[in-house]
DSSP file (Angstrom, degrees, kcal/mol; ACC not computed):
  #  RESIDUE AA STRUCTURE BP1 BP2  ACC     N-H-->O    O-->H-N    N-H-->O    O-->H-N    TCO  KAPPA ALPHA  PHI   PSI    X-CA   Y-CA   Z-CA
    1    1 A X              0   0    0      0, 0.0     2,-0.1     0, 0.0     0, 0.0   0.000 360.0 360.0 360.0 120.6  -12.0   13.4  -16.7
    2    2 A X        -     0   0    0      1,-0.1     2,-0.5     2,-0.0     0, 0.0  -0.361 360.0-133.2 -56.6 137.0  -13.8   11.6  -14.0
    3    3 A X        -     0   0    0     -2,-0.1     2,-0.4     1,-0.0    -1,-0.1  -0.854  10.4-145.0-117.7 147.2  -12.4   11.0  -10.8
    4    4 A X        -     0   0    0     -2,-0.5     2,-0.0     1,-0.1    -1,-0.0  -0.836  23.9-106.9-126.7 142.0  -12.4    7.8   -9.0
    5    5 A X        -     0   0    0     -2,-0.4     2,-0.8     1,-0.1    -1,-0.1  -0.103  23.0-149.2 -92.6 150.8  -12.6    7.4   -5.2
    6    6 A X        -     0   0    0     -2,-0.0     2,-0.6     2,-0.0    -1,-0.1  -0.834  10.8-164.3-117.1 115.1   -9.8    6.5   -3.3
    7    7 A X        -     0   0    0     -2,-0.8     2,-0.5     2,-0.0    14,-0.0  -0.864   6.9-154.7-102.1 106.7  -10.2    4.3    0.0
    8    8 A X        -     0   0    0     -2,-0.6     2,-0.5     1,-0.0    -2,-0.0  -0.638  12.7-176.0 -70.7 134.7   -7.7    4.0    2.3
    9    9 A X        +     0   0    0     -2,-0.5     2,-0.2     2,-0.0    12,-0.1  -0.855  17.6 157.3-125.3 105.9   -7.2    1.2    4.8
   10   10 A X        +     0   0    0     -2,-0.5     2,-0.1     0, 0.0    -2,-0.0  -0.570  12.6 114.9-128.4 162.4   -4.2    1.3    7.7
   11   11 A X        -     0   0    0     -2,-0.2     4,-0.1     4,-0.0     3,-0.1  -0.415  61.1 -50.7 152.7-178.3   -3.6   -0.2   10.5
   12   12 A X  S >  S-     0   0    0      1,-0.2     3,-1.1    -2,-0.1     5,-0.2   0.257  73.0 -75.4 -38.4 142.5   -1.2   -2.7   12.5
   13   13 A X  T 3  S+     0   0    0      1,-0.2    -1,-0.2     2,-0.1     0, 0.0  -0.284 112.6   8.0 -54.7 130.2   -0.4   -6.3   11.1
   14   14 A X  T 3  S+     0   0    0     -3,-0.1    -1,-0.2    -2,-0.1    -2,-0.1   0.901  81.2 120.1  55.9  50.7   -3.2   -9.0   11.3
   15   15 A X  S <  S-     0   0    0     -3,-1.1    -2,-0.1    -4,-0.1    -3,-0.0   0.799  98.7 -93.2 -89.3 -47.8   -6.2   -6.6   12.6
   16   16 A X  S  > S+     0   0    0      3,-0.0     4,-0.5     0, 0.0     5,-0.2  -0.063  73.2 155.5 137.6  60.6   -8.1   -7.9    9.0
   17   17 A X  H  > S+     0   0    0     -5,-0.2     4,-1.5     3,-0.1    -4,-0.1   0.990  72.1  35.4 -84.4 -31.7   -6.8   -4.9    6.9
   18   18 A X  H  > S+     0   0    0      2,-0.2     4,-1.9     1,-0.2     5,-0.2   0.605 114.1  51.3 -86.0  -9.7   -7.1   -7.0    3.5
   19   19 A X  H  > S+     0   0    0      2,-0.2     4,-0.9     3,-0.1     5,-0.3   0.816 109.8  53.0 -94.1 -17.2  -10.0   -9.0    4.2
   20   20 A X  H >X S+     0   0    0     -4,-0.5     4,-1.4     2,-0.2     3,-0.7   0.977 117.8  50.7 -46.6 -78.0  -11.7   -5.0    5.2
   21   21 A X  H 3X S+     0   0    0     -4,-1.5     4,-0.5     1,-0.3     5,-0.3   0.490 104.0  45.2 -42.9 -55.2  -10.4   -4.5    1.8
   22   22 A X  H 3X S+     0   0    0     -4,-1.9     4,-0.5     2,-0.2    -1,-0.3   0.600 112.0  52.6 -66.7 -30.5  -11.6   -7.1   -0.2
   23   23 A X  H <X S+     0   0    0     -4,-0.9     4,-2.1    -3,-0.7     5,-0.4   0.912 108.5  53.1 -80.1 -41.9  -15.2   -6.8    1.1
   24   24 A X  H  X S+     0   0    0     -4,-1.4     4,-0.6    -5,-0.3    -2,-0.2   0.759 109.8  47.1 -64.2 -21.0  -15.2   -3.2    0.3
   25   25 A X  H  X S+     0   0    0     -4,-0.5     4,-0.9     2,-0.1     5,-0.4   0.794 112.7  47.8 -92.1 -29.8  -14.1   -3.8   -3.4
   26   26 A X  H >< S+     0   0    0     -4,-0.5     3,-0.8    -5,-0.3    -2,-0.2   0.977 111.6  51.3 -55.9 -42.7  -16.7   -6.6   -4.0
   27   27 A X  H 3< S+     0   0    0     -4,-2.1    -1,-0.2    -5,-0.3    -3,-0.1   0.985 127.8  21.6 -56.4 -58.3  -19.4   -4.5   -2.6
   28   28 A X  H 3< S-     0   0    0     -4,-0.6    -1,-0.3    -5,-0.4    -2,-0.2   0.278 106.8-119.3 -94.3  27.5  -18.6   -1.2   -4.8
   29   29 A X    <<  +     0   0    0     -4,-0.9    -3,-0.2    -3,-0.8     2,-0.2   0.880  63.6 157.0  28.7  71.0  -16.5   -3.7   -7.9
   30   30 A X        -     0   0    0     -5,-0.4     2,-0.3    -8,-0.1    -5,-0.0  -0.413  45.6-111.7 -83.3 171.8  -13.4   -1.4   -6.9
   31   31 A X        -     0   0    0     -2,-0.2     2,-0.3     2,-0.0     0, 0.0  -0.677  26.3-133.9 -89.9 153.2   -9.4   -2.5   -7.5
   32   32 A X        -     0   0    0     -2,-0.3     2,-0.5    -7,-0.0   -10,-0.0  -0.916  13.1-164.1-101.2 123.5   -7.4   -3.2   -4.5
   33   33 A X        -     0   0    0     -2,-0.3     2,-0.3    36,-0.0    32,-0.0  -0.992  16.4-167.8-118.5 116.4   -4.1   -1.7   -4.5
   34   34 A X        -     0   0    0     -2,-0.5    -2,-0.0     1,-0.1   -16,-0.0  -0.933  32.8-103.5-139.3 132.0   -2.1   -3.7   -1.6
   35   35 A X        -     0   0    0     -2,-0.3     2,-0.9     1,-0.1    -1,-0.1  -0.078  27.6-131.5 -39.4 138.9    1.1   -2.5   -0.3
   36   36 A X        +     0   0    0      1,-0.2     4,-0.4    25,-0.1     3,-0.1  -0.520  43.7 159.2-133.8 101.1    4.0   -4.9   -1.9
   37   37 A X        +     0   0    0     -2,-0.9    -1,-0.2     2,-0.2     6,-0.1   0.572  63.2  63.3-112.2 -27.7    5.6   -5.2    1.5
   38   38 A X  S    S+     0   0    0      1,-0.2    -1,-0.2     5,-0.0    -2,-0.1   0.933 106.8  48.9 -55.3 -41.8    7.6   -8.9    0.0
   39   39 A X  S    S+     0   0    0     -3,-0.1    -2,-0.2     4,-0.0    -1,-0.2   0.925  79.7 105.6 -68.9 -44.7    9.4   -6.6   -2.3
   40   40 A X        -     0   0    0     -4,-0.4     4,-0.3     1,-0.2    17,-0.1   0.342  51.9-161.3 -39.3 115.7   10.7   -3.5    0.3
   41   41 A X  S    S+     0   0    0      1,-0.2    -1,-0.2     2,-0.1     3,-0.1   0.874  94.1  50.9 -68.0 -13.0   14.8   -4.3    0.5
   42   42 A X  S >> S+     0   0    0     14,-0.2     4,-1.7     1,-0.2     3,-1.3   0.627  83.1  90.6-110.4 -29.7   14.5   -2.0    3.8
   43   43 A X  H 3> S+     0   0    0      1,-0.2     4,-0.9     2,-0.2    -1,-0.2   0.743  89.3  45.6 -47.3 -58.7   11.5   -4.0    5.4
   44   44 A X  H 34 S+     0   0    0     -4,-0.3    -1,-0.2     2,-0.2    -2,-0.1   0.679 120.1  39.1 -67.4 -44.5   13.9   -6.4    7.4
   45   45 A X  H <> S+     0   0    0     -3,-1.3     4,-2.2     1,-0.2     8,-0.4   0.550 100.1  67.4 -97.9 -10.3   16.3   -3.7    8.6
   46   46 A X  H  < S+     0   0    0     -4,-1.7    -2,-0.2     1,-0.2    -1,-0.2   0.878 105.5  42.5 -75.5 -23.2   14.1   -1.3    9.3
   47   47 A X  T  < S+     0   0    0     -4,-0.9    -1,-0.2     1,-0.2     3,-0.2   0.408 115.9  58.9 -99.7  16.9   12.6   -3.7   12.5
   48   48 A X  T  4 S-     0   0    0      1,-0.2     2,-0.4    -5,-0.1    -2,-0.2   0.811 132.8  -5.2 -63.0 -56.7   16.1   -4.3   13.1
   49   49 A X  S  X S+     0   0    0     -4,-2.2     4,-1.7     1,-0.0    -1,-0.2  -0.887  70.6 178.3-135.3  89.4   17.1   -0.8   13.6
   50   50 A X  T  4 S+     0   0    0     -2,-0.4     4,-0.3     2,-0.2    -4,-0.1   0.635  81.4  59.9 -87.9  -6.1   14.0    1.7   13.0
   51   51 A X  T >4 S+     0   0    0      2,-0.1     3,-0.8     3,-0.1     4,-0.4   0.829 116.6  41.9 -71.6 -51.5   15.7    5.2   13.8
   52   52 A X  T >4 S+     0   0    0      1,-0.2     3,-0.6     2,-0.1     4,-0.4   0.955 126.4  24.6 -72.4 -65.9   18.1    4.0   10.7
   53   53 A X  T 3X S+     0   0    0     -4,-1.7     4,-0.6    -8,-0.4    -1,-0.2  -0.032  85.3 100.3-110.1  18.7   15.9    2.6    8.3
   54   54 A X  H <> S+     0   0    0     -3,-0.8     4,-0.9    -2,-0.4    -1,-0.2   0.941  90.5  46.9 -71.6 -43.2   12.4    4.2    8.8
   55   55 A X  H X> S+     0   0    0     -3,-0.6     4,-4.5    -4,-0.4     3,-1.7   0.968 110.9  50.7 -45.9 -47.4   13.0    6.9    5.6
   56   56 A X  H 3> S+     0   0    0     -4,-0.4     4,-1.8     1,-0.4    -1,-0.2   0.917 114.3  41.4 -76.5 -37.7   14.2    4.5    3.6
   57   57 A X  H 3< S+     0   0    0     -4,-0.6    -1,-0.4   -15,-0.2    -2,-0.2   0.606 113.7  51.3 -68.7  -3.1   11.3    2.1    4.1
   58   58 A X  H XX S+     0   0    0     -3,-1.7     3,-2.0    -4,-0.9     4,-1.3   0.713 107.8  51.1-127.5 -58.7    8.8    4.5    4.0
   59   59 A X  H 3X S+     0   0    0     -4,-4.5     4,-2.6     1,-0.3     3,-0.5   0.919 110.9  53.9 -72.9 -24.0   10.1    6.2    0.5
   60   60 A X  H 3X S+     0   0    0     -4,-1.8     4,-1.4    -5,-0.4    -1,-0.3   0.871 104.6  45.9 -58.1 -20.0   10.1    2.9   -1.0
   61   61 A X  H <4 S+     0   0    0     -3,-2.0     4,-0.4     2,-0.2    -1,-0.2   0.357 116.8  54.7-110.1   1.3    6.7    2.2    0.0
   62   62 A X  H  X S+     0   0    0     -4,-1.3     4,-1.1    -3,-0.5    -2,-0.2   0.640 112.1  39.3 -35.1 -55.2    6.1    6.2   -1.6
   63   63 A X  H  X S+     0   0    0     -4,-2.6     4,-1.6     2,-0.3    -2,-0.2   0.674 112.5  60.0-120.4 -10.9    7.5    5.7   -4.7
   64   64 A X  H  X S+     0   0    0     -4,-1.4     4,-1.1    -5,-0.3    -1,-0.2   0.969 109.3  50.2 -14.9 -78.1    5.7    1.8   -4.8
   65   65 A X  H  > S+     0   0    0     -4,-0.4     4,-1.1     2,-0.2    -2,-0.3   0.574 106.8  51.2 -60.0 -50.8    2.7    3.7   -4.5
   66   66 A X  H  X S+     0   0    0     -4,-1.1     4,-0.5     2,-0.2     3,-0.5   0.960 110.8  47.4  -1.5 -89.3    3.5    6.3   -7.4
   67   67 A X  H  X S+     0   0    0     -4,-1.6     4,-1.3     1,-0.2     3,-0.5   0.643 112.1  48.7 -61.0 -33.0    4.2    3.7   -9.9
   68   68 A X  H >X S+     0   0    0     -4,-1.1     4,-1.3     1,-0.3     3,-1.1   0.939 120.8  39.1 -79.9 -77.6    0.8    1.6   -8.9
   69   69 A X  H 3X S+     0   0    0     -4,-1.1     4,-1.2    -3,-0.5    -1,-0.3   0.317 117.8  48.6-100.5 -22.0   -1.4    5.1   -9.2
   70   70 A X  H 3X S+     0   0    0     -4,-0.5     4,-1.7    -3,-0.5    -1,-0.3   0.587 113.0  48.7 -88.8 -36.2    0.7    6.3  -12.3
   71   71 A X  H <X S+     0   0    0     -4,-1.3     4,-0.7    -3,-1.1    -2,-0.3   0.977 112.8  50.9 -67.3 -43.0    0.0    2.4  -14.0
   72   72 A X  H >< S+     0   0    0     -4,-1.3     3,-6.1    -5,-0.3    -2,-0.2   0.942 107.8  53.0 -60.4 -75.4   -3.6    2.9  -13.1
   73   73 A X  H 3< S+     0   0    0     -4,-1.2    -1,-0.2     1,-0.3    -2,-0.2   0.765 103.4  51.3 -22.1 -45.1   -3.7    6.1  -14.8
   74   74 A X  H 3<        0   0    0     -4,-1.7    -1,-0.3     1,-0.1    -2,-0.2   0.794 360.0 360.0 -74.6 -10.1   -2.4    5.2  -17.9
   75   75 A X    <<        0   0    0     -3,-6.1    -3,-0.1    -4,-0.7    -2,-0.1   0.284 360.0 360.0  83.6 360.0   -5.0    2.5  -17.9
């Protein structure tokens, strides 16, 4: 089985993290895998209160990340 290389790209809201992203897959024809930050139910209370509600934002945006890397796999 071949393995195929995994870029990450983090940082703060509005630095250019998707448009980084998007130049880096056109250059090498990669997929973009983009956090799917619309969906998170916790996203809203977590910058309300971020002591309460970091886990629970965090494992959503964990087990998001599964299912997208589990989809791939299966092709």
């Amino acid at each position: 089985m071949q393995s195929t290389p995994f870029i990450s790209v983090e940082g703060p809201i509005g630095v250019g993290k998707t448009s980084l992203a998007k130049e880096i897959a056109q250059a090498f024809q990669f997929e973009i895998l983009k956090e799917i930050v619309d969906e998170n139910p916790f996203l809203g209370k977590f910058y309300e209160n971020i002591n309460e509600w970091s886990f629970q934002t965090e494992m959503f945006f964990l087990c998001n990340r599964y299912k997208q890397l589990e989809d791939i796999q299966k092709g």
